[in-house]
ROTITI-693116 format. One record per residue (C-alpha): residue number from 1; residue in one letter; x, y, z. Coordinates in Angstrom, 2 decimals. Example, Ala and Ser with C-alpha at 12.3 -4.5 7.8 and 13.67 -1.06 7.14 Angstrom:
REM residues 2
<r resi="1" resn="A" X="12.30" Y="-4.50" Z="7.80"/>
<r resi="2" resn="S" X="13.67" Y="-1.06" Z="7.14"/>
REM end
This chain:
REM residues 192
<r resi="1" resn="X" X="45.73" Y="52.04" Z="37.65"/>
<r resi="2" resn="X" X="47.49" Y="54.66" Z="35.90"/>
<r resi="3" resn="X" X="46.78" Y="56.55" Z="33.05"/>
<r resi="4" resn="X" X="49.61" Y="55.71" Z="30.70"/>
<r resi="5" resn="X" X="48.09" Y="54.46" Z="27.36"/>
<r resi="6" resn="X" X="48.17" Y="50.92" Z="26.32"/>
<r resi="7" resn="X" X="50.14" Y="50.06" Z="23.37"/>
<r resi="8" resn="X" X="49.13" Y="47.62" Z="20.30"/>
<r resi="9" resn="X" X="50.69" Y="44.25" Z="21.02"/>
<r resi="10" resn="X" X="53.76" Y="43.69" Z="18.97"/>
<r resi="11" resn="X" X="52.85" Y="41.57" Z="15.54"/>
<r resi="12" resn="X" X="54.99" Y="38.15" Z="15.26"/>
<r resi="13" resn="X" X="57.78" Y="38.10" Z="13.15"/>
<r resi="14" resn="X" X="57.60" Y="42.09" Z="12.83"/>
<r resi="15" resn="X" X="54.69" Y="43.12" Z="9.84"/>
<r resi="16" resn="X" X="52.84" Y="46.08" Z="10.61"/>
<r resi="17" resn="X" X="49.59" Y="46.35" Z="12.31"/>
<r resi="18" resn="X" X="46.69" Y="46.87" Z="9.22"/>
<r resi="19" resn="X" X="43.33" Y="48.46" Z="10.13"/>
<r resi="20" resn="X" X="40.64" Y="45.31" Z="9.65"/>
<r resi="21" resn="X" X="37.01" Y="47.12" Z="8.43"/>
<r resi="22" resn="X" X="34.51" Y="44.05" Z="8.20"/>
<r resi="23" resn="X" X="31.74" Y="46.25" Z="6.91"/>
<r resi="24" resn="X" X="33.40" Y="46.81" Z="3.63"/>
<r resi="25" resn="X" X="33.62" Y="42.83" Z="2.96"/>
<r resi="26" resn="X" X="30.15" Y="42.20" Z="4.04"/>
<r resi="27" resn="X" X="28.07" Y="44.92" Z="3.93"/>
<r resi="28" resn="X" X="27.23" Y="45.53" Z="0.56"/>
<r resi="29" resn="X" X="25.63" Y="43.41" Z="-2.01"/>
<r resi="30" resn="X" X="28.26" Y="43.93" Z="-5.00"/>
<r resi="31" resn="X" X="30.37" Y="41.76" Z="-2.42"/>
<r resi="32" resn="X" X="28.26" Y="39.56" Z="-1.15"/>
<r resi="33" resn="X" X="25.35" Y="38.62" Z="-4.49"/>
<r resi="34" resn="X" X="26.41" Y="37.39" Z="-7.64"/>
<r resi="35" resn="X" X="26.11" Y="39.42" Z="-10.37"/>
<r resi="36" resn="X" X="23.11" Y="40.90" Z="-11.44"/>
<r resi="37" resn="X" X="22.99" Y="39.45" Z="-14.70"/>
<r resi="38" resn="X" X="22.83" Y="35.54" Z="-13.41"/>
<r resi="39" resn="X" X="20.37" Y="36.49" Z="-11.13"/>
<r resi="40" resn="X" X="18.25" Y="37.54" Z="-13.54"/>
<r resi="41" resn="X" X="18.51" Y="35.02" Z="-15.90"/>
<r resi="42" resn="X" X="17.61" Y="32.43" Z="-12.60"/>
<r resi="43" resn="X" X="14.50" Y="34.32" Z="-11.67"/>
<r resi="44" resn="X" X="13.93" Y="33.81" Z="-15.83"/>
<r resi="45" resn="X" X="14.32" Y="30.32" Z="-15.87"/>
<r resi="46" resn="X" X="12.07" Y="30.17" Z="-12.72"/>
<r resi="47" resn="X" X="9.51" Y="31.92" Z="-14.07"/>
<r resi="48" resn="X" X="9.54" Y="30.15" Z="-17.08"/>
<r resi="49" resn="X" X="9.40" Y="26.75" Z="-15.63"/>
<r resi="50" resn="X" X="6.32" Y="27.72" Z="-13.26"/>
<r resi="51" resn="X" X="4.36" Y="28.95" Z="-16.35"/>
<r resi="52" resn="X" X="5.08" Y="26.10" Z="-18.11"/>
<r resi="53" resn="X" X="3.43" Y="24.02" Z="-15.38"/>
<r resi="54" resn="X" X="0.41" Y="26.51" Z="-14.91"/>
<r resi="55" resn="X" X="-0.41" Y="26.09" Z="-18.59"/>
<r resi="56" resn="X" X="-0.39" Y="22.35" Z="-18.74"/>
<r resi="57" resn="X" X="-1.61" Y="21.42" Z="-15.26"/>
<r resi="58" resn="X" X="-4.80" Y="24.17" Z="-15.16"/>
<r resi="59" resn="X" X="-8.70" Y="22.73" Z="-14.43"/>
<r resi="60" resn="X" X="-10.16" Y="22.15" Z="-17.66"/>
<r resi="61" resn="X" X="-14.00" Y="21.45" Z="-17.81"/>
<r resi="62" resn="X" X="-14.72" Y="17.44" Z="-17.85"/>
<r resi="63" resn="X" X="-17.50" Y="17.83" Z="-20.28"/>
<r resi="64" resn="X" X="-19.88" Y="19.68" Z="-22.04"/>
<r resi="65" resn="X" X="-23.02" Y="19.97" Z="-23.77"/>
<r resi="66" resn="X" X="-26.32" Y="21.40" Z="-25.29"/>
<r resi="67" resn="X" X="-29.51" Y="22.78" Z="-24.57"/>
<r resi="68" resn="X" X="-31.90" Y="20.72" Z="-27.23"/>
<r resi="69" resn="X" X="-34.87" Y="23.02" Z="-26.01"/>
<r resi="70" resn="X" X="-36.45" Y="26.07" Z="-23.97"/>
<r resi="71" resn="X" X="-39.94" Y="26.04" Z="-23.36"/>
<r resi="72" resn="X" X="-41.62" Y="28.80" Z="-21.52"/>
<r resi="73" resn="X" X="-44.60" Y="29.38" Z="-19.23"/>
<r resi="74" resn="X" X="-46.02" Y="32.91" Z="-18.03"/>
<r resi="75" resn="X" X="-47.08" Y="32.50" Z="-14.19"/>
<r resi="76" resn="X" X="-50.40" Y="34.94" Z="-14.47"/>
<r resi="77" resn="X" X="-50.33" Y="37.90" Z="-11.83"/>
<r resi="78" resn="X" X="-47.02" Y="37.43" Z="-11.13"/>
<r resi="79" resn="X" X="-44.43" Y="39.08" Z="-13.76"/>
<r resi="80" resn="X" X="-42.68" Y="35.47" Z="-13.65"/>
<r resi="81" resn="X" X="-42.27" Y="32.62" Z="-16.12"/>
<r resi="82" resn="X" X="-40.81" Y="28.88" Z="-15.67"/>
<r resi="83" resn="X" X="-38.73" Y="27.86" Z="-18.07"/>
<r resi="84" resn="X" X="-38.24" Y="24.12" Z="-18.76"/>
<r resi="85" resn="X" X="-34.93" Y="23.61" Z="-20.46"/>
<r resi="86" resn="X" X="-34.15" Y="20.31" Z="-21.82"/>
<r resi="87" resn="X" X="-29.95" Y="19.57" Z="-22.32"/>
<r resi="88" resn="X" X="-27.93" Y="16.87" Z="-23.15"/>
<r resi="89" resn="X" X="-24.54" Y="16.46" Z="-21.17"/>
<r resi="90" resn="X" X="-21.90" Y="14.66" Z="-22.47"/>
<r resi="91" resn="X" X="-17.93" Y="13.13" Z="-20.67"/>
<r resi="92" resn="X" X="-15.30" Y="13.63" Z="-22.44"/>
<r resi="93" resn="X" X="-13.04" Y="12.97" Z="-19.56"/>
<r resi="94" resn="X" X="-11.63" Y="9.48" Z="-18.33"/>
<r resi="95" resn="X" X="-13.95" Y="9.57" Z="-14.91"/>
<r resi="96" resn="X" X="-17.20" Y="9.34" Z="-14.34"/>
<r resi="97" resn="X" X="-19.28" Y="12.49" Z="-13.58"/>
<r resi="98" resn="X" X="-21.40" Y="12.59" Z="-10.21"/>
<r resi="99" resn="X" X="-23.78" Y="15.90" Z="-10.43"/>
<r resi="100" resn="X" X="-23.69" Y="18.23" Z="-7.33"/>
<r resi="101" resn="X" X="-25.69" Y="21.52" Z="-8.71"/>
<r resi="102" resn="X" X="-26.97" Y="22.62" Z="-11.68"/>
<r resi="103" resn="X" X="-27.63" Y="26.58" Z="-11.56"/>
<r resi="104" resn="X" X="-29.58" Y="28.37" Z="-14.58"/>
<r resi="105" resn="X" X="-28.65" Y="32.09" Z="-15.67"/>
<r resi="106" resn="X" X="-30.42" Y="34.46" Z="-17.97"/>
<r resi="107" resn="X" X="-29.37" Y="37.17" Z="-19.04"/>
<r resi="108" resn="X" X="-31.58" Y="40.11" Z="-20.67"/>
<r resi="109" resn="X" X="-31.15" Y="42.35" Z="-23.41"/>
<r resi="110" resn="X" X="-31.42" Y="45.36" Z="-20.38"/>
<r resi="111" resn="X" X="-28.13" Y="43.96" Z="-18.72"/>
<r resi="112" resn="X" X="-29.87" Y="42.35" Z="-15.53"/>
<r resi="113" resn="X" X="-28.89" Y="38.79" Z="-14.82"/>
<r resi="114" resn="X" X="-30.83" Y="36.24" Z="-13.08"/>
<r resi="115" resn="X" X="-29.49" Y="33.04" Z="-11.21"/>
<r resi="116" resn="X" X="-31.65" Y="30.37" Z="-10.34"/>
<r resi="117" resn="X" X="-31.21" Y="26.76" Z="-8.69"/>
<r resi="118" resn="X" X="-32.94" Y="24.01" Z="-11.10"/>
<r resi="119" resn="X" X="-36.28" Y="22.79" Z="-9.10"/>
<r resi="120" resn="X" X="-36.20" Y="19.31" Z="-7.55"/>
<r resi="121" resn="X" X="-36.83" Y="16.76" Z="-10.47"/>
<r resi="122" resn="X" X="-39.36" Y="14.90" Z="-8.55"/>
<r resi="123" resn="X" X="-41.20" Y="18.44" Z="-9.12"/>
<r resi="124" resn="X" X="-41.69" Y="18.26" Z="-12.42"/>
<r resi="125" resn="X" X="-44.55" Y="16.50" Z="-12.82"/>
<r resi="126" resn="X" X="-46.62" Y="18.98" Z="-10.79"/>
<r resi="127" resn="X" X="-44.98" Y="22.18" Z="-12.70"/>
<r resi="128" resn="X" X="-46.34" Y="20.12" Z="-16.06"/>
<r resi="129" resn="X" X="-49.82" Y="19.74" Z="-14.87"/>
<r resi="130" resn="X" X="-50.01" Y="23.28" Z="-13.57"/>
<r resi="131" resn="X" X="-48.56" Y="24.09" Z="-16.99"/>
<r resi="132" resn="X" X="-49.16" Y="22.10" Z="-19.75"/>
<r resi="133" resn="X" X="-47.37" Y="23.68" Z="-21.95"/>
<r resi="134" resn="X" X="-44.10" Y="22.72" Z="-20.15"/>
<r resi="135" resn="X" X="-44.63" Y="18.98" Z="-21.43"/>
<r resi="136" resn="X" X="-43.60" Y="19.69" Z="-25.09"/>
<r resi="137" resn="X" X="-40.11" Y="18.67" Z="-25.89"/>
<r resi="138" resn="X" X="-39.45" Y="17.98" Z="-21.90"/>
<r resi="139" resn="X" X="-37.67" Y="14.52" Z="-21.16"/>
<r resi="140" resn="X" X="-36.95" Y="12.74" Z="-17.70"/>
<r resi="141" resn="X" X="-35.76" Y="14.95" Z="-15.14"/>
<r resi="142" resn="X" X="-31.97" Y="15.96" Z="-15.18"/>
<r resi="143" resn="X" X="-31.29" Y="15.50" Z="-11.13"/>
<r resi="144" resn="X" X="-28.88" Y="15.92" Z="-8.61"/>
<r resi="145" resn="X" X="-26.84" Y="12.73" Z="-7.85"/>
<r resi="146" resn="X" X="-26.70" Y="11.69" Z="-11.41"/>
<r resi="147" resn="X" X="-23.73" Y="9.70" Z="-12.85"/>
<r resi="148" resn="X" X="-22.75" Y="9.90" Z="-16.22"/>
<r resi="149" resn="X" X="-20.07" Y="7.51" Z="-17.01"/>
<r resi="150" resn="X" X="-16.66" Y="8.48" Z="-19.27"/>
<r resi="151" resn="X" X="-17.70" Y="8.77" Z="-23.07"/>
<r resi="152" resn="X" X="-21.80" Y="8.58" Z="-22.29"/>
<r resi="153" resn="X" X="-24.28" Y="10.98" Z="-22.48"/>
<r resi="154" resn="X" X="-27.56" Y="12.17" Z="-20.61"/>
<r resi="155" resn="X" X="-30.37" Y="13.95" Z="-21.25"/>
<r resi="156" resn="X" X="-32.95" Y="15.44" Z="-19.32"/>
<r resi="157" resn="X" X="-34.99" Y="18.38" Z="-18.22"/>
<r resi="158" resn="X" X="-34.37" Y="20.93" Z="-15.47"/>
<r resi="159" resn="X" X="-37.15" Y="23.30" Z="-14.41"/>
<r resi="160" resn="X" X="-36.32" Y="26.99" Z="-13.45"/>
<r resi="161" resn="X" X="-38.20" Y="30.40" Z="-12.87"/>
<r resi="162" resn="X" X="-36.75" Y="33.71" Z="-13.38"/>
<r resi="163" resn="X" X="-38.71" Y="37.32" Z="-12.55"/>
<r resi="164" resn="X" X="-39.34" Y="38.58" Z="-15.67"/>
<r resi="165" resn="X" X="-41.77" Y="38.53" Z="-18.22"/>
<r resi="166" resn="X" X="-42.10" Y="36.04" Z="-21.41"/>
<r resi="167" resn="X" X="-41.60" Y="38.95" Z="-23.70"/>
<r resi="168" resn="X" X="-38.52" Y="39.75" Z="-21.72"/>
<r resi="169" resn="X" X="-37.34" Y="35.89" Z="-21.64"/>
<r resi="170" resn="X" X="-37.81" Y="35.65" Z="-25.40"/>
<r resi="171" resn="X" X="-35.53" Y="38.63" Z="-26.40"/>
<r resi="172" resn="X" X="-33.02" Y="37.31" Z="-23.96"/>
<r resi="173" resn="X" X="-29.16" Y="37.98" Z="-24.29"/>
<r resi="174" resn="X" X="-28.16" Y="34.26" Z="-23.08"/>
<r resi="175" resn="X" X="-29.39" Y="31.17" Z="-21.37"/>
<r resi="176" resn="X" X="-26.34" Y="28.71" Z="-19.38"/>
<r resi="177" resn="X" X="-27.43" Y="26.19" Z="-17.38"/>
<r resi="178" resn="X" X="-23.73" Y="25.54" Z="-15.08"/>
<r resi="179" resn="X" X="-23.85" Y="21.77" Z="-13.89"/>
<r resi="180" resn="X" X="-21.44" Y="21.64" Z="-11.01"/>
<r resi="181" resn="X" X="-19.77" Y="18.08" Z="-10.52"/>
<r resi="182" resn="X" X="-18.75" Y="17.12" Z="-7.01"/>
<r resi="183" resn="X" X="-14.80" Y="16.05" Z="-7.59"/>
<r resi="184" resn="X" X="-14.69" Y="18.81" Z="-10.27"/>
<r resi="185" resn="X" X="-13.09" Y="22.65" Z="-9.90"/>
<r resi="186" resn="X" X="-15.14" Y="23.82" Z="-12.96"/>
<r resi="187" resn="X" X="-18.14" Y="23.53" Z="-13.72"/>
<r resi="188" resn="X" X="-20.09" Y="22.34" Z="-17.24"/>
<r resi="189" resn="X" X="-21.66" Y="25.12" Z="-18.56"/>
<r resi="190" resn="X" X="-24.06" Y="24.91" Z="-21.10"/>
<r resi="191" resn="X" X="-25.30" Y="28.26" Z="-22.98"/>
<r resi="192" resn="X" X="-27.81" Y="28.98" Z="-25.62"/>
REM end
């Protein structure tokens, strides 16, 4: 081997040899994006569209309803009442509603909020002879497993017991019984 240097091939038909730099074609985005402006009218459009959807396809409740009555019971010795709420539920939608849960919340005047589960309906029988006073306005129990079919409506009662006292539970700040269907996102919650 020798040391002479090696020489650039001759071009064909005699044009000069240009320097080729690749990383100015590629290797910035002016060159290789479209401009900035149609991009952001596409991410516009995009967003637009996808809103669009989001409002019109978003979980709307498949009923509602009202509480008819609250009546209240103090549990002597025990700084605890049971509360027997009758409500009527109504469908508005276009299937019929199969009950999973149905949750009670009060809310006091102090800020505190209590969640309860609504006692078994086969309880409330014993509740009402342990409290009398439970009986007035109360209806058939509101259960679990209930259907209500498109465009009916059902009443009932659901029995629940929060730790506070009835002076407390009077001057309450709200009362929502939340009846949680099974093929449902959101639940019905009624409020009084």
């Amino acid at each position: 081997m020798s040391d002479q240097p090696v020489s650039p091939p001759p071009s064909p038909q005699g044009e000069p040899v240009t320097n080729f730099n690749i990383g100015e074609e590629f290797g910035t985005a002016k060159k290789s994006l479209p401009p900035a402006r149609i991009v952001a009218i596409c991410i516009a459009g995009i967003v637009t569209v996808l809103g669009i959807v989001a409002l019109t396809h978003r979980a709307k409740p498949q009923g509602g309803g009202s509480i008819d009555s609250v009546t209240v019971a103090d549990v002597p010795g025990q700084d605890r009442v049971l509360t027997a709420i009758t409500l009527t539920l109504r469908n508005t939608g276009e299937k019929p509603i199969w009950i999973h849960t149905i949750k009670v919340e009060l809310k006091t005047t102090d800020g505190k909020t209590f969640d309860d589960e609504a006692a078994s309906g086969v309880d409330l029988d014993r509740y009402a002879q342990a409290f009398p006073v439970l009986k007035q306005n109360a209806q058939a129990p509101l259960m679990p497993e209930a259907k209500v079919f498109p465009g009916a409506t059902q009443s009932g009662t659901v029995v629940a017991a929060f730790p506070v006292r009835q002076q407390a539970f009077d001057q309450r700040k709200s009362l929502a019984v939340s009846i949680q269907p099974y093929d449902q996102p959101l639940p019905i919650v009624v409020m009084k």
